[in-house]
Each structure stands twice: as C-alpha cells, then as structure tokens.
C-alpha positions as CSV (number, residue, x, y, z in Angstrom):
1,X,12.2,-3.0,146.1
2,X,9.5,-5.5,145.4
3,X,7.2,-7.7,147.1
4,X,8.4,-10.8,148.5
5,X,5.8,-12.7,146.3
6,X,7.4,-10.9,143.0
7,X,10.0,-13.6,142.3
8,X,7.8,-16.2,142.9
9,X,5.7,-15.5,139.2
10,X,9.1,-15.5,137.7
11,X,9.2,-18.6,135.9
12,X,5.8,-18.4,135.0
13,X,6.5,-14.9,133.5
14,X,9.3,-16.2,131.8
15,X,7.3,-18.9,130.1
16,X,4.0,-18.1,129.7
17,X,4.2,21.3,133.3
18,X,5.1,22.9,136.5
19,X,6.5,26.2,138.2
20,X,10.2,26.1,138.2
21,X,10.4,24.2,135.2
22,X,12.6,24.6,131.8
23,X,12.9,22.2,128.8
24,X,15.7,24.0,127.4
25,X,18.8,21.8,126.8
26,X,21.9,22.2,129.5
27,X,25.4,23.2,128.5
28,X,27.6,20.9,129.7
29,X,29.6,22.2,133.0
30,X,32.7,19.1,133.3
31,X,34.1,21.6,136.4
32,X,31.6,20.0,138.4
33,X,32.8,16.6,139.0
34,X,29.9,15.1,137.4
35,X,30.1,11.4,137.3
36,X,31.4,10.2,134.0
37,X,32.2,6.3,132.3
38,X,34.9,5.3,130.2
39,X,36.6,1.7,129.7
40,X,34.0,0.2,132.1
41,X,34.7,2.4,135.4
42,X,33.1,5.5,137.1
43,X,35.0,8.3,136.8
44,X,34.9,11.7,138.8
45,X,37.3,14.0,137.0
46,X,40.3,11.8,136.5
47,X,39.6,9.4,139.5
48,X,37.8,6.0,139.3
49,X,34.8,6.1,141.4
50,X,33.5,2.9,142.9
51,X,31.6,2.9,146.3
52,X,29.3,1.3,148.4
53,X,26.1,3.0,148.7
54,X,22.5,2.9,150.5
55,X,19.2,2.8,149.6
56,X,16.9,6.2,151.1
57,X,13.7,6.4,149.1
58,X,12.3,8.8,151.6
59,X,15.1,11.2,151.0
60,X,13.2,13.9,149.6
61,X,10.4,13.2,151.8
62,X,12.6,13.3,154.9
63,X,13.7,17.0,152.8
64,X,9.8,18.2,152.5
65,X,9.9,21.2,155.4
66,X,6.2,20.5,155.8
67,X,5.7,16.9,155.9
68,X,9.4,15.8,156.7
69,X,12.2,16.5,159.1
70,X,15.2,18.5,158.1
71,X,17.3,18.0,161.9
72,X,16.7,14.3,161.2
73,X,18.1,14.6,157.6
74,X,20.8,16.5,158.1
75,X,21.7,14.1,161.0
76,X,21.4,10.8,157.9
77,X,23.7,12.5,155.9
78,X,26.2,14.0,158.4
79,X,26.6,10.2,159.5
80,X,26.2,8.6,156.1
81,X,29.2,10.5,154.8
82,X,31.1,9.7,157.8
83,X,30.8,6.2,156.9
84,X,32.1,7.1,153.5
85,X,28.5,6.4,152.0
86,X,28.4,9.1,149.4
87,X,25.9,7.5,147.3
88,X,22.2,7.8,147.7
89,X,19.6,6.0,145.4
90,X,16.4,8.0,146.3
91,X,12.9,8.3,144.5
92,X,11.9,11.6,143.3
93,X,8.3,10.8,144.4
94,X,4.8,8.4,144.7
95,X,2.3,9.0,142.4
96,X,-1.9,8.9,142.7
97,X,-4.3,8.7,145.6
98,X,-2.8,9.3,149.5
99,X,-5.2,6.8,151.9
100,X,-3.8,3.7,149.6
101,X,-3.2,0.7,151.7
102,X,0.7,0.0,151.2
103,X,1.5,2.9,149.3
104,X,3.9,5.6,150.2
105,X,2.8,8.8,151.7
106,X,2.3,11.9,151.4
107,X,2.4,12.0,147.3
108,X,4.2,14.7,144.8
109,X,2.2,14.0,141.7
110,X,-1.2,13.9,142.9
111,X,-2.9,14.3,139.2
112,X,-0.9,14.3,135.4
113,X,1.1,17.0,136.0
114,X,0.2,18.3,139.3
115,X,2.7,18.6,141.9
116,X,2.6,18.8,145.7
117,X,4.8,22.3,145.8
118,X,5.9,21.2,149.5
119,X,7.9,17.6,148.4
120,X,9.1,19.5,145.3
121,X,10.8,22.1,147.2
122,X,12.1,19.3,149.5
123,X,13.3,17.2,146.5
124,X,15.3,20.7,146.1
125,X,16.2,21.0,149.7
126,X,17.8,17.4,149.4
127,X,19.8,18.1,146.4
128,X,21.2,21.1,148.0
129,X,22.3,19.5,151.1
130,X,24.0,16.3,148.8
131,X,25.6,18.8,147.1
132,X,26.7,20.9,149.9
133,X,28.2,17.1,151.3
134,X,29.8,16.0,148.0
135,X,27.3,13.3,147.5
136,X,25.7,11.9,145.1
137,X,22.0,10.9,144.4
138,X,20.6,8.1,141.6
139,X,17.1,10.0,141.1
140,X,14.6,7.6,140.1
141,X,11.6,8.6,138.6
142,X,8.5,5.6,137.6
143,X,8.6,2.1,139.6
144,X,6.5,-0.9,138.0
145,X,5.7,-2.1,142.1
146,X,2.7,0.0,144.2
147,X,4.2,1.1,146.6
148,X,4.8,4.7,145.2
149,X,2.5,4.4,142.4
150,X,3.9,4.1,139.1
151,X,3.1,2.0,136.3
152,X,-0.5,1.2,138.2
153,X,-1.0,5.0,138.5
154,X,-0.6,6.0,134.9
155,X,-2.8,3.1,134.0
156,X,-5.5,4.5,136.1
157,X,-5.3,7.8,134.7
158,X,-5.7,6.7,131.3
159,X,-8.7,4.9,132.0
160,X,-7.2,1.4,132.4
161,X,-10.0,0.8,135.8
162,X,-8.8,0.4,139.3
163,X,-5.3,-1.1,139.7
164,X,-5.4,-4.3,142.0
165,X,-3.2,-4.0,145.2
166,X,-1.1,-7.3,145.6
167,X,-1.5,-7.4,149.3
168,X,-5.2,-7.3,148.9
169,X,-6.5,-8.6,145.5
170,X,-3.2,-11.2,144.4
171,X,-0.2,-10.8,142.8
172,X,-1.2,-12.5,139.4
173,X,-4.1,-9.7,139.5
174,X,-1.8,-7.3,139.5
175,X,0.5,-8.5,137.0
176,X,-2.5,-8.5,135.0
177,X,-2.9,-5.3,135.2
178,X,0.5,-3.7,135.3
179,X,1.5,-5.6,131.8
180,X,-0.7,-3.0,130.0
181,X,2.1,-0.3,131.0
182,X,4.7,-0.6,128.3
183,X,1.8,-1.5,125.3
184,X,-0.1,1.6,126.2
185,X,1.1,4.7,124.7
186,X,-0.9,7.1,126.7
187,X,0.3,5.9,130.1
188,X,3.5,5.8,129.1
189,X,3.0,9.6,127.4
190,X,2.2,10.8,130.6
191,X,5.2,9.2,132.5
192,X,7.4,10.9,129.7
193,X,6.2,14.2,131.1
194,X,6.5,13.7,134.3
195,X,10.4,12.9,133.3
196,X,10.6,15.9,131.5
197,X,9.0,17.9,134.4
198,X,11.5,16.3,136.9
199,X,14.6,16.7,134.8
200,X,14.0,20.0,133.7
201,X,13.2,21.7,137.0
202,X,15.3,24.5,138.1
203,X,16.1,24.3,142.1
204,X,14.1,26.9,143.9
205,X,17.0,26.6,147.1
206,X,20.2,27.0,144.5
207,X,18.1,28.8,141.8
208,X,19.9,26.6,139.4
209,X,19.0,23.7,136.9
210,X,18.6,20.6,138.0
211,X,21.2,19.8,135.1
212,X,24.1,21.7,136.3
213,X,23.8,19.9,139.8
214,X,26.5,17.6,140.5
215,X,25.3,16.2,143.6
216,X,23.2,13.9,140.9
217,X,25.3,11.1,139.6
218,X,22.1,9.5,137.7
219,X,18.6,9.4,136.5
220,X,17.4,6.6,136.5
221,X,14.0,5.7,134.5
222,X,12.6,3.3,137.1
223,X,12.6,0.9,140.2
224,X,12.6,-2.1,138.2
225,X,11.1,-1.5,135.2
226,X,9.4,-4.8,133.9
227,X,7.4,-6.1,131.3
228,X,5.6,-8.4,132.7
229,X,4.8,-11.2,129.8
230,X,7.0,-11.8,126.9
231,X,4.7,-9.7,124.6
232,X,5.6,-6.9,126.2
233,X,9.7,-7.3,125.8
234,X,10.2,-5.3,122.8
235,X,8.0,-2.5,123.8
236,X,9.8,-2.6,127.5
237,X,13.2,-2.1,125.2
238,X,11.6,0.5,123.3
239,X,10.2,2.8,126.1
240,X,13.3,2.6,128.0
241,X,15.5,3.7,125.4
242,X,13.1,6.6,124.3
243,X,12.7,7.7,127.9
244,X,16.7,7.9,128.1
245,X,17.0,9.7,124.7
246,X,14.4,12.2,126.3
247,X,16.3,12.7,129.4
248,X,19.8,13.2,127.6
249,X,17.7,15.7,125.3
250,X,17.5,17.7,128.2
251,X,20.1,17.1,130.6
252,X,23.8,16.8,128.7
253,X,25.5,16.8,132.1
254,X,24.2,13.4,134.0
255,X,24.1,9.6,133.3
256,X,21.0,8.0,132.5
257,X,20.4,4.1,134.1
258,X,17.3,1.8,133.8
259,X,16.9,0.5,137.3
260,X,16.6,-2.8,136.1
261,X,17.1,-6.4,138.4
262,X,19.2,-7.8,135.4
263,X,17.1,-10.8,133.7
264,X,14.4,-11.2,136.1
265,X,13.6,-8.2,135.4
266,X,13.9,-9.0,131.5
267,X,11.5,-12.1,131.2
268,X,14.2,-13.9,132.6
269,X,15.4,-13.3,129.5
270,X,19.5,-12.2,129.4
271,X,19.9,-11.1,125.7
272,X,17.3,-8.4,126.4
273,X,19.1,-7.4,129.2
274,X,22.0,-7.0,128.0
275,X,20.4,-5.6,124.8
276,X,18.8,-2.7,127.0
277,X,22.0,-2.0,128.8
278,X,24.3,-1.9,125.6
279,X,22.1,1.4,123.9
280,X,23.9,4.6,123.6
281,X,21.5,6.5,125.5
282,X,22.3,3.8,128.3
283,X,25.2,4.5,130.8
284,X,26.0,1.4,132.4
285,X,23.9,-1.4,133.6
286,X,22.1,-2.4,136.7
287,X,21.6,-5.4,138.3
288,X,18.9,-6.2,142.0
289,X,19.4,-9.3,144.1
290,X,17.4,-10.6,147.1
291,X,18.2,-13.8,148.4
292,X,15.5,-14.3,150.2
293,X,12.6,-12.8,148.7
294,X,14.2,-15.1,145.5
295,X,13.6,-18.5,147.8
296,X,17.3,-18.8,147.6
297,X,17.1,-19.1,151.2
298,X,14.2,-19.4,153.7
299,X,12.7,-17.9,156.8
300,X,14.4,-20.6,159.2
301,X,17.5,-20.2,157.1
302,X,18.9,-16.8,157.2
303,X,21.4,-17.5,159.2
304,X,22.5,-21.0,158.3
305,X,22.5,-20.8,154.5
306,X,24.4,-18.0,153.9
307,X,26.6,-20.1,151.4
308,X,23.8,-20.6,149.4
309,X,23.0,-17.0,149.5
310,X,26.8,-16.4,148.3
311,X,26.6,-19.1,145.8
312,X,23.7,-18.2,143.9
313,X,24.6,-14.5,144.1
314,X,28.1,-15.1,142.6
315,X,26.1,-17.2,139.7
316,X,23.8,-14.0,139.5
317,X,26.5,-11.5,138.9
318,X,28.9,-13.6,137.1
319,X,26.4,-14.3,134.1
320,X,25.6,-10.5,133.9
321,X,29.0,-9.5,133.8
322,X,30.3,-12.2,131.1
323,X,28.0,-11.1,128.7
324,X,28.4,-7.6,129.4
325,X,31.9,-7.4,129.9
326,X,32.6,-6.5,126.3
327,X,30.1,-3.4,126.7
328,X,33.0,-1.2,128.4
329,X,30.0,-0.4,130.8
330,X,30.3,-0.3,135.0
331,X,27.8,-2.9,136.5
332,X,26.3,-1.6,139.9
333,X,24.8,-4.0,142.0
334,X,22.2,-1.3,143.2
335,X,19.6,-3.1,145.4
336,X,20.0,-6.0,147.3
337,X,18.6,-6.9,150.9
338,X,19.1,-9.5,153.2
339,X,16.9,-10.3,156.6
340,X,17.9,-9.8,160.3
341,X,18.6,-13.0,161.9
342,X,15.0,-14.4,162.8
343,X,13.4,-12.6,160.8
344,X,13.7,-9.6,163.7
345,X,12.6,-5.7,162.6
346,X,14.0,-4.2,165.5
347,X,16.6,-1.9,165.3
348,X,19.9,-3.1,166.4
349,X,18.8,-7.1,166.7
350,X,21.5,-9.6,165.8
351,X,22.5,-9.2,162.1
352,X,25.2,-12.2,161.9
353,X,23.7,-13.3,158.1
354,X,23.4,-9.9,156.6
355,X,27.0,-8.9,157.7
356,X,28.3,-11.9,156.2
357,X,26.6,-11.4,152.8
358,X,26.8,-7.8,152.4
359,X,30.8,-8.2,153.4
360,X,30.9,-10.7,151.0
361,X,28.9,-8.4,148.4
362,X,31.0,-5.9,149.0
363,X,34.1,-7.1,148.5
364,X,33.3,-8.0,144.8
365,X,33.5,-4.0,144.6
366,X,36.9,-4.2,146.4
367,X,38.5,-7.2,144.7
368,X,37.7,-8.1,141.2
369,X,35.4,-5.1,140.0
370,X,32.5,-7.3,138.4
371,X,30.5,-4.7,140.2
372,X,31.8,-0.9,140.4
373,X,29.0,-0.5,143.1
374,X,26.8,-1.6,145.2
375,X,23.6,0.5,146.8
376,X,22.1,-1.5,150.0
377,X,18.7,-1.8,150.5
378,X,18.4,0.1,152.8
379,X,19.3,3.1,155.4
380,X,17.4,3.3,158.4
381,X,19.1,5.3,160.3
382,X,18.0,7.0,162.7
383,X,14.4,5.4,162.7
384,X,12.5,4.0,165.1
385,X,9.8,2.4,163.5
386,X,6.2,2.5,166.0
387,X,4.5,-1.0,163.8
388,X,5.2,-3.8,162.0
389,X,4.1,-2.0,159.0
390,X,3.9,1.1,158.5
391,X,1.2,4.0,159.3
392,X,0.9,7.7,158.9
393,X,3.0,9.4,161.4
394,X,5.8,6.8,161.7
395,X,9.3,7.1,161.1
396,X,10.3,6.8,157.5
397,X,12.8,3.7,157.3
398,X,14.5,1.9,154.5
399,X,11.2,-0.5,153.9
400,X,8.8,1.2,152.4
401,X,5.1,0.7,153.6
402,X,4.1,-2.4,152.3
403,X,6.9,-4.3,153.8
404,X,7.9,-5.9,157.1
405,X,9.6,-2.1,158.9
406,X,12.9,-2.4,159.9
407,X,13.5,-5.8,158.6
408,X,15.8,-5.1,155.3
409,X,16.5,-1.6,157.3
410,X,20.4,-0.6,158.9
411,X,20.2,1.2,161.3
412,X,22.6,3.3,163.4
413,X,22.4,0.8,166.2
414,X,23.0,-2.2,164.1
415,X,26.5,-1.6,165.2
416,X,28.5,-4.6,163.9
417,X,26.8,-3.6,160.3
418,X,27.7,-0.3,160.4
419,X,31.2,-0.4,161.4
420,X,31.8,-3.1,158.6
421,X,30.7,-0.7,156.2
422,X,32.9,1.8,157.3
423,X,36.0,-0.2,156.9
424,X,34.7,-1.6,153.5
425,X,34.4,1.8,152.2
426,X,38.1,3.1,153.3
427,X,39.5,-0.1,151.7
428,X,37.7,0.1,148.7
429,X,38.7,3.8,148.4
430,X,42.3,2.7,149.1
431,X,42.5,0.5,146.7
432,X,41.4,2.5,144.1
C-alpha cells in the first residue's frame, strides 16, 4: 500500500547471515501442491487455482509469541478459511529504527543482517499454521513506501543521509531520496542478502526449509517496487530480474512475482511493465489499483461514483491484460482498496461502495479470467483499532501505521462485506 499522495506525482514521474539459515539449493518436492503456472492459469497439482484473497501484513507480527497474539491469529485464520480465503499476501518484515513516526513496529531487521529472533520465529510460527490450514502466503520481502522501511532503510545504511518521511518532510522529498535505490549498488547488495537470508531459512517450528514449504505460493521481491524517474527504469528492470534469478537459485520449489502496480508503478510506462513481467525468472505479473487514492473518485464521492471507479478499473486491467495476454502468464490483481462510505474507520460502518466495487472486482476472477486473482487490501478482522492512526499497543489492522485505521480495513463485523466474499469465493471455486 502506498500513501494517498503517491499517485498524485505520477504524471510528473512519468514525464519529468542468520541462525537457521542455508543457501544450499532445494530439490524440488511437486507432492506438495506447490502452486505452479502453465497456459496462463494457477495450477495446484492438476487443478486451476484462482481465488480471492486478503491482504495481512501483520501476519507474522500477529505470529511473534512475544510481541503478537497467537489466540487472535489462530482465530484470523480459522475464519479466513471459512470464507474460503486461502490466500494471504503478508510482509516478512520492517526494516531500520523502531520510534519512526508512521513506520511499522516492532522491526525484524534491525541492522544489515541482524534479525529480531522473536518475529523470525513468528514468521515460522505463521507458516506452520498456513500450512497446517492449506493456505497459502505471497511473502514479500523490500517495499519502496516507509512504512516498513525498505528502499529508505538500505539507503540509510549505505550512507545515503537521513531518509525524509512523507508525512512530515513532503512527498517530492522523499521521492528524492528513494530514487537513489535502484542506481545504488550497495543498498541494493544489502537487500539481496536479506532475500537470501529470508529464502534460505530453515523453520525452527517444522525444522524444515523454508523451500519445501507449501503453504508459500510466492515470493515476491517487493510492495511496489518503483523507480521513481525515468533514469532509473532500466536499472529497476535489472534489479528485479537479478533479485528473482537469486531467489530461484535457492528455492526451485516456489514462484517468484515483483509486486508491482502495473505501469504506475513502471514510469507510467507499459512496455516496461510488461517487459519486467515477461522474464523467465518472472512467474506471472501483478497489477495494484486504488480508486481513490488515484483521484478517480473523491472524498464526497465514494459512494456516488462507483461507475467511475468500475470504469477506470476495467480500463486499468484491460490494457495490462491485452498486452500481456500473449505472455501465457496469470495476472493477479493483488492490492486494491476502496473507502467506507464517508470516509468512516469504524469497524462494521456502512460499506455500500466497497461492496459494489470489490463484487464487481471480483467477478472479473469469476467471469472472464483477465485476473486469476485478486488479494484485498485488507483484513482486519478481528481488530478494534483504539486511534485514528495507529500507536504502539493497538490492534494490528489491515492499514498499516501511516494510514487512516480501519478505513481500507474488513472486518468481521462488516457483515454485508464479508458474506459477499463468501459466496464470491464458492462460485468462483465452482466454476472452476
């Protein structure tokens, strides 16, 4: 997820080593249902896989026996799976300083290569209880936005100065700054091994590889890896590919995605997109949409301009899958939010536009299979958040800290949302 102000630079943009550990390569275990691709579907063993999913970031947090709640996780995923929500797009973990206003907390890699043992055993306990559930997790691993850390992070460490926050110093600032990521070798080294740290852990709760794990559908490089100016395209193109060949390097077993919005997250630019998506070392190709933090729709409009919301999203997915369509890739729709009515953050106020959109959304999945998925942005649950934004000690929900809580969030008492969802998924796996 990004900040609302993120779209608004767009056309400007577009003009202008661990315990636990092994690097040894997997054998490949196909008796695991691991999620596979051919002919431009998800496949688990001979059956085509397409689903509706949710976004939990704090999924391993939630896991972290320490800083977490395991009786609160259990109760997610019991209830996720009952809605037929099986798959989980989750970060492995922030990054940096804890005490950062809007940034995630508390933080696994707290220094290059140091690890907060506690959220790495939960990242373990979470795995074990997805696989225990027959779900499956999209592990993402960098995200060019603060909130976690990220591309600012690695900058910092490699001596690039203090990295503006865009909810204090600007967002152009901060685009300033985050450009350097994908020109600097160094920051980008050190992201490498914290991908090869990640991917090559062994699971201290199933003493196995993470690689032989088939509650993990993907890794995923990052939350919307960006460039952020056109002279940093090419090197955007070349990191992500070289991060992918890493991860495949180590891990035979899983499917590797970018976590990319499509072309806004490509300079506006679709060929590079497309480009990105169509390497070998890529699996299939991602796509992010939000109506409203786009201007597609405003504050006093949530409600009333839902066509336009429809509109413009069938524009936005319709251009990404004709010039994709020939890749014999899936397309997942994998983050995509849409506000209460009123701009409300209470759990279980009226939610007549987002019902309408994500049925809409969803049915794409169902009906024509320009997406093969779609990942909601995002689970809630059973928070109840204590502030507007968020502050140590409050509920994680499925905004992060340095957005509006419970806004984007479902929750268990959004009722009308949650039943739709339900029946979305059955048909959807009817179908099929």
């Amino acid at each position: 997820m990004k900040s609302i102000l993120s779209f608004l630079i767009v056309p400007l943009i577009g003009l202008s080593l661990i315990a636990g550990c092994s690097g040894a390569k997997a054998d490949a275990a196909p008796e695991r249902n691991f999620v596979t691709v051919r002919d431009g579907e998800f496949y688990i063993g001979d059956s085509v896989y397409r689903f509706v999913g949710a976004n939990f970031w704090y999924g391993a947090l939630l896991a972290s026996e320490k800083y977490g709640d395991r009786e609160r996780l259990a109760r997610e995923l019991d209830t996720l799976k009952a809605l037929g929500v099986d798959n989980l797009r989750i970060l492995v973990g922030g990054d940096g300083d804890e005490g950062v206003t809007s940034h995630i907390e508390p933080v696994l890699q707290t220094a290059p290569g140091v690890y907060n043992d506690t959220l790495l055993q939960g990242l373990d306990y979470l795995i074990a209880e997805l696989e225990k559930r027959d779900m499956k997790a999209v592990l993402y691993l960098n995200n060019s936005w603060e909130w976690s850390g990220g591309y600012s992070t690695y900058l910092e460490w490699t001596g690039h100065g203090r990295a503006p926050l865009p909810n204090v110093d600007g967002y152009m600032p901060f685009v300033n700054y985050v450009k350097q990521f994908v020109l600097s070798d160094s920051a980008k080294q050190l992201a490498l091994n914290h991908v090869r740290n990640i991917v090559g852990r062994t699971n201290t709760v199933t003493g196995e590889p993470y690689s032989q794990s088939p509650a993990i559908m993907s890794w995923q490089i990052a939350n919307e890896p960006r460039a952020f100016s056109n002279e940093g395209k090419r090197a955007l193109s070349d990191w992500l590919r070289e991060t992918a060949r890493t991860i495949k390097e180590i891990d035979t077993n899983h499917l590797v995605s970018t976590g990319s919005e499509g072309k806004y997250g490509c300079q506006v630019d679709l060929d590079l997109w497309r480009e990105i998506h169509s390497y070998p070392e890529i699996d299939y190709a991602n796509i992010h949409i939000w109506p409203y933090n786009w201007q597609w729709i405003g504050k006093e409009t949530v409600t009333e301009n839902i066509d336009t919301a429809i509109n413009e999203t069938n524009k936005y997915i319709d251009e990404h899958y004709e010039i994709f369509k020939s890749a014999g890739k899936p397309i997942v729709l994998e983050e995509f939010g849409y506000p209460r009515d009123n701009m409300e953050i209470a759990p279980g106020s009226p939610t007549t536009g987002r019902d309408r959109y994500y049925e809409h959304v969803f049915s794409i999945i169902r009906d024509s299979g320009k997406i093969n998925g779609a990942n909601f942005w995002g689970w809630g649950g059973y928070a109840e958040p204590a502030h507007r934004t968020w502050e140590r000690g409050d509920d994680y929900s499925g905004d992060p800290a340095q957005e509006d809580q419970g806004l984007n969030s479902v929750f268990l008492k959004d009722k009308t949302t949650v039943e739709m969802i339900k029946r979305i998924n059955k048909e959807i796996k009817n179908r099929k």
